[in-house]
PLY file of the C-alpha trace (Angstrom):
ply
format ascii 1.0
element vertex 90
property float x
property float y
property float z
element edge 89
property int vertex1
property int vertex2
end_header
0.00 0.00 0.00
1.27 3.47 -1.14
1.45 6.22 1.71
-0.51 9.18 0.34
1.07 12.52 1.61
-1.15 14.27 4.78
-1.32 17.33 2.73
-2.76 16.66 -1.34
-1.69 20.08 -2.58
1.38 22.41 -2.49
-1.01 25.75 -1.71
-2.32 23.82 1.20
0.92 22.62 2.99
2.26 26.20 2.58
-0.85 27.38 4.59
0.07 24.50 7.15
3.87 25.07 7.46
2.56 28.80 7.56
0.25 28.50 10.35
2.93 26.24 12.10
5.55 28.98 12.01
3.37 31.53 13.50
1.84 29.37 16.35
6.16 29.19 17.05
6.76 32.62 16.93
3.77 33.03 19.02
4.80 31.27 22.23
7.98 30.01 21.85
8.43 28.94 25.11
6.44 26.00 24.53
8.52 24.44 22.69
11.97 22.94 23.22
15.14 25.01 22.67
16.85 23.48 19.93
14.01 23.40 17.99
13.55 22.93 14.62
11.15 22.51 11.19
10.80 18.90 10.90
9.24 17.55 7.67
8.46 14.04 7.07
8.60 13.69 3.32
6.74 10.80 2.64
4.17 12.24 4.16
4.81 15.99 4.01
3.98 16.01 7.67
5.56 18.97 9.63
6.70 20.14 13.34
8.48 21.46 14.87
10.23 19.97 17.54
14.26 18.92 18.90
15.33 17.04 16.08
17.32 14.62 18.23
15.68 11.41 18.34
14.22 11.89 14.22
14.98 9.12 11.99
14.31 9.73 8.17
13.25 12.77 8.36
14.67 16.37 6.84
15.31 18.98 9.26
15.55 22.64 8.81
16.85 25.26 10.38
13.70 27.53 11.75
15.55 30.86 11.23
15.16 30.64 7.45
11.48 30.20 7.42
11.31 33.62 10.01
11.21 37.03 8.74
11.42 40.02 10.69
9.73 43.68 9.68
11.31 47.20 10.22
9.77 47.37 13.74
11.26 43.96 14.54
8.25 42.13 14.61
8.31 38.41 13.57
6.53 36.65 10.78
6.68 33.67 8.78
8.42 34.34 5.56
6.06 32.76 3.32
8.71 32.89 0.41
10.73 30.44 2.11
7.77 28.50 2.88
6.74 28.35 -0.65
10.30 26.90 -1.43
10.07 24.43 0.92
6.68 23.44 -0.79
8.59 22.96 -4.04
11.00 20.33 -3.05
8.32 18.26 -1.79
5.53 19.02 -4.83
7.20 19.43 -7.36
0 1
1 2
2 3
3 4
4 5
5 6
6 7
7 8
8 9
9 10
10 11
11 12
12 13
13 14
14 15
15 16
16 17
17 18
18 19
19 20
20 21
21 22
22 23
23 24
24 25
25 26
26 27
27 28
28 29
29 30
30 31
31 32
32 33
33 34
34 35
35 36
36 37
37 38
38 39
39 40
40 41
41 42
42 43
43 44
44 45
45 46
46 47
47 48
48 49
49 50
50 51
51 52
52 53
53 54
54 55
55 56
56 57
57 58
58 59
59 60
60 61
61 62
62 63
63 64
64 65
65 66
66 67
67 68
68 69
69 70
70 71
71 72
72 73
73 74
74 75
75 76
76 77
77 78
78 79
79 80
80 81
81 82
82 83
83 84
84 85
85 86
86 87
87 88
88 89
């Protein structure tokens, strides 16, 4: 039996990995200190979490998918995210 990815379309995972980001920048505290963007590619299925115990999985640094605006305020940098989104639908 093929695994079918969580997320069918490309425009969809970049609202997921999106919304993922911001609940991050949000409350960071809630999540572990060496975090990073976890995807599991099979699946497209994304975290973020402490990569240390992943197996098979591609990790990314969460700094690249972070932008900041003029008054220092942090957002996801949906550019990045839509990158991401290519390697994995393209």
């Amino acid at each position: 039996m093929e695994m079918e990815k969580r997320i069918a379309n490309a425009k969809r995972y970049v609202d997921d990995v999106t919304d993922t980001i911001n609940r991050y920048i949000v409350d960071k505290d809630n999540y572990p200190s060496h975090s990073c963007l976890i995807v599991q590619p099979m699946l497209c299925e994304t975290l973020i979490d402490d990569p240390l115990n992943t197996n098979g999985c591609d990790i990314y640094d969460l700094r690249q998918f972070i932008k900041r605006e003029p008054g220092g305020r942090e957002l996801p940098d949906r550019e990045s995210i839509e990158r991401l989104a290519r390697r994995y639908y393209a």
